[in-house]
Structure formats: C-alpha cells, structure tokens
ROVEXDO-976252 format. One record per residue (C-alpha): residue number from 1; residue in one letter; chain; x, y, z. Coordinates in steps of 0.02 Angstrom, whole numbers, plus 50000, padded with zeros to 5 digits. Example, Ala and Ser with C-alpha at 12.3 -4.5 7.8 and 13.67 -1.06 7.14 Angstrom:
// residues 2
+-------+------+------+-------+-------+-------+
| kolke | romi | loke |    px |    py |    pz |
+-------+------+------+-------+-------+-------+
|     1 |    A |    A | 50615 | 49775 | 50390 |
|     2 |    S |    A | 50684 | 49947 | 50357 |
+-------+------+------+-------+-------+-------+
***
This chain:
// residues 116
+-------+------+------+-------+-------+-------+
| kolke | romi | loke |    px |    py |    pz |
+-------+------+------+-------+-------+-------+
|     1 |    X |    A | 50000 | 50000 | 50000 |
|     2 |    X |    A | 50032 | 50166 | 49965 |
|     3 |    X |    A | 49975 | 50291 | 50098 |
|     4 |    X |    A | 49977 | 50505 | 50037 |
|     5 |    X |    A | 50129 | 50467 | 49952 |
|     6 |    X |    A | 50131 | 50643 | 49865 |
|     7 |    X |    A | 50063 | 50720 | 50022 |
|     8 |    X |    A | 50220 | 50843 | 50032 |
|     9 |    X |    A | 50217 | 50889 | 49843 |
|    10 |    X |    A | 50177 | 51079 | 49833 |
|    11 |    X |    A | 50049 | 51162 | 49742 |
|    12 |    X |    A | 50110 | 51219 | 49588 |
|    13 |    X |    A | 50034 | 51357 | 49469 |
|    14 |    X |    A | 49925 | 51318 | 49300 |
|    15 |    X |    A | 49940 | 51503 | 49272 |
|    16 |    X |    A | 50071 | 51647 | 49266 |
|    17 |    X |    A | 49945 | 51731 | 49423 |
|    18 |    X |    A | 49937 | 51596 | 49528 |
|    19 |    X |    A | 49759 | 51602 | 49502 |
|    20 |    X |    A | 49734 | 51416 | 49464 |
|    21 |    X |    A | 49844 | 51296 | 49560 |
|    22 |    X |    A | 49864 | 51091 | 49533 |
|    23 |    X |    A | 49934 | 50956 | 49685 |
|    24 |    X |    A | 49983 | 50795 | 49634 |
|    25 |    X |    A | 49904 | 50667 | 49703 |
|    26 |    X |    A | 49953 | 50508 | 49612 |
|    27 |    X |    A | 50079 | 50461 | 49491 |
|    28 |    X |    A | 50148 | 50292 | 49398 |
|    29 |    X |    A | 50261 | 50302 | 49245 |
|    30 |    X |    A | 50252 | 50095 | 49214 |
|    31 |    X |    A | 50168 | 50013 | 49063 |
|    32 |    X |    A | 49993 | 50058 | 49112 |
|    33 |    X |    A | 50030 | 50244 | 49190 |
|    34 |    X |    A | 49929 | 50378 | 49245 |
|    35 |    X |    A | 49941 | 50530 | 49348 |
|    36 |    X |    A | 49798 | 50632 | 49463 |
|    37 |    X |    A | 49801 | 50795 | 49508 |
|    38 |    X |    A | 49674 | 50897 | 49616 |
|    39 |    X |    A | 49652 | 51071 | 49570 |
|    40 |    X |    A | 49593 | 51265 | 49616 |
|    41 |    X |    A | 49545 | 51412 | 49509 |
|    42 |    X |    A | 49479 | 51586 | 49554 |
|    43 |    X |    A | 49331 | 51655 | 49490 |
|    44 |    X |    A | 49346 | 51751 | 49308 |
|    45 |    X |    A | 49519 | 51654 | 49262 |
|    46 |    X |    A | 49553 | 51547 | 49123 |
|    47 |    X |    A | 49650 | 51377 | 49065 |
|    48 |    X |    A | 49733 | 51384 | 48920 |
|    49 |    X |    A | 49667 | 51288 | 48779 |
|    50 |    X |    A | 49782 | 51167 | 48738 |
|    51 |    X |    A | 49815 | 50971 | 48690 |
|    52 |    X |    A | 49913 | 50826 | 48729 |
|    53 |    X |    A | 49932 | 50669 | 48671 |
|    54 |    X |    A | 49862 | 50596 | 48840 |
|    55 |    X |    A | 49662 | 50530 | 48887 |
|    56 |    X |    A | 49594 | 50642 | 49015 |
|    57 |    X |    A | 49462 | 50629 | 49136 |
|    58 |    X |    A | 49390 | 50797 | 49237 |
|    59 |    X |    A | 49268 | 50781 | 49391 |
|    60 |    X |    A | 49213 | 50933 | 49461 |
|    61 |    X |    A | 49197 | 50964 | 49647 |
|    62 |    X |    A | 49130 | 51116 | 49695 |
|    63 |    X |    A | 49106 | 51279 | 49560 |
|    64 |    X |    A | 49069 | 51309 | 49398 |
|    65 |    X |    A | 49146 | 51356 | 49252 |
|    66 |    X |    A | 49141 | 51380 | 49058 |
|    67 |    X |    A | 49226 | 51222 | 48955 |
|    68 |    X |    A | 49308 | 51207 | 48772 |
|    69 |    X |    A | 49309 | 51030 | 48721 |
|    70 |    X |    A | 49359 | 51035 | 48526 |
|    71 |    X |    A | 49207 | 51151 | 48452 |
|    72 |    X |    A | 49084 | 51118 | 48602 |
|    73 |    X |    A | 49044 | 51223 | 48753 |
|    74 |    X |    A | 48984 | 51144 | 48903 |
|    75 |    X |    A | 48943 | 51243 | 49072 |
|    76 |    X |    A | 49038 | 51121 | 49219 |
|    77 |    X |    A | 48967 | 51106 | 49386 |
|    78 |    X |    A | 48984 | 51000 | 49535 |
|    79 |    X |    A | 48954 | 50820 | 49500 |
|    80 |    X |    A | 49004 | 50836 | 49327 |
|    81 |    X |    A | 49109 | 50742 | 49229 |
|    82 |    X |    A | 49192 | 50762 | 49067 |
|    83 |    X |    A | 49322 | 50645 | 48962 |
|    84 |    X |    A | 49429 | 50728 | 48830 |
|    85 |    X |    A | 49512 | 50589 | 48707 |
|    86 |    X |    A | 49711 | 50625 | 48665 |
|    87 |    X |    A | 49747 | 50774 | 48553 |
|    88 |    X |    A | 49558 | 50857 | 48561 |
|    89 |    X |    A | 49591 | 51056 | 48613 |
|    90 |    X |    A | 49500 | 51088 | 48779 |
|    91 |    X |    A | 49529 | 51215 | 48935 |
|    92 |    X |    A | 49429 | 51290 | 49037 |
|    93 |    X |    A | 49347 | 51470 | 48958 |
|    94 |    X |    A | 49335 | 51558 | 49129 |
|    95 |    X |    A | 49267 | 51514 | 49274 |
|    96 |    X |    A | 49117 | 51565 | 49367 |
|    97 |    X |    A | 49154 | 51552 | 49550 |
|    98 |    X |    A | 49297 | 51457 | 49661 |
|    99 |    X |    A | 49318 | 51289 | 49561 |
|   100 |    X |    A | 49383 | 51117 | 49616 |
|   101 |    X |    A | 49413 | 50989 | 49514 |
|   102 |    X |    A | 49507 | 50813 | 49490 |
|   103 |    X |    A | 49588 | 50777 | 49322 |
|   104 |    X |    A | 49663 | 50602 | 49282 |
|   105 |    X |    A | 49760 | 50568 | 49144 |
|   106 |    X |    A | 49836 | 50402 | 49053 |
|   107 |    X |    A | 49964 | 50348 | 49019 |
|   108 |    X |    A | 50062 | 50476 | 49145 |
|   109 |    X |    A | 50095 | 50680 | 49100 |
|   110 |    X |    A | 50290 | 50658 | 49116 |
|   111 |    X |    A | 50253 | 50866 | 49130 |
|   112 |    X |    A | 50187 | 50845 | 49304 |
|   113 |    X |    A | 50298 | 50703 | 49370 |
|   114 |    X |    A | 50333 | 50717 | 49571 |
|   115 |    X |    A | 50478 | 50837 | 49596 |
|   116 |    X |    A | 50629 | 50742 | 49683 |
+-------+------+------+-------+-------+-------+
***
C-alpha cells in the first residue's frame, strides 16, 4: 500500500497569476501509467486551451465554470464529469466562482511528474 505518498508535493501554478493551482496526488510512469492531480481556480480566470497526446478525465467538485472541448461548450458544475480523448483542444473558458476539480490522465503527463 501506498499511503499520501505525494502528500508533501507543493501546489504548483497552471497560470502565470497563481490564480489556478494543481497538487499531485498520484503518479505511475510503468506500462499502464497515469497521473491525478486535484486542482483550484479563482473566479473570472482561464486555462489555456491546449492538447496533449494523453486521455483525460475531469470531475468537478465544487464551482462552475465555462469548458472548450474541441468546438463544444459545456457549462461544468459539481458532479460533473467530462472525458477529453488524446489530442482534442479543451481548457477551461473562465470560470464562474471558486472551482475544484480532479483531472486524471493516462498513460502519465511526464510534465507533472513528482519533483525529487
């Protein structure tokens, strides 16, 4: 078992403002890897839109906010979920209020591998 092993990772900013932050909180880089982050945002900022070759998987946890997936629009709340398949453009538009979220991701973002 494998008890808060990221627990002492810091947040780290999504944005030059430190407006939206992400925490790891799991990682593997094996055959079948994946990594999980939990993140913040402030009302009226925005994700980039942006790609990767990687599946991702969004649950929201408290907020709202305005999503890009390729040419749709989507209005995110708590309880929703959204999957983006690898190289689709997505981010978040702005946000409405304080957001929470969990994104997973497979295999593993190399980007956001625990720092040493």
């Amino acid at each position: 078992m494998k008890y808060n092993l990221y627990a002492d990772q810091p947040w780290l900013p999504m944005d030059p403002n430190g407006h939206a932050n992400r925490h790891l909180l799991a990682f593997d880089d094996g055959e079948n890897g994946y990594t999980l982050n939990y993140l913040k945002a402030d009302p009226k900022c925005a994700a980039n839109i942006h790609k990767h070759p990687h599946k991702q998987f969004v649950y929201i946890l408290k907020g709202s906010g305005n999503f890009q997936c390729g040419d749709e629009f989507k209005t995110l709340k708590a309880g929703d979920t959204v999957q983006i398949d690898s190289n689709v453009m997505h981010g978040f538009v702005s946000f409405d209020e304080n957001c929470e979220w969990l994104e997973f991701f497979t295999p593993h973002r190399e980007d956001f591998a625990p720092e040493k």
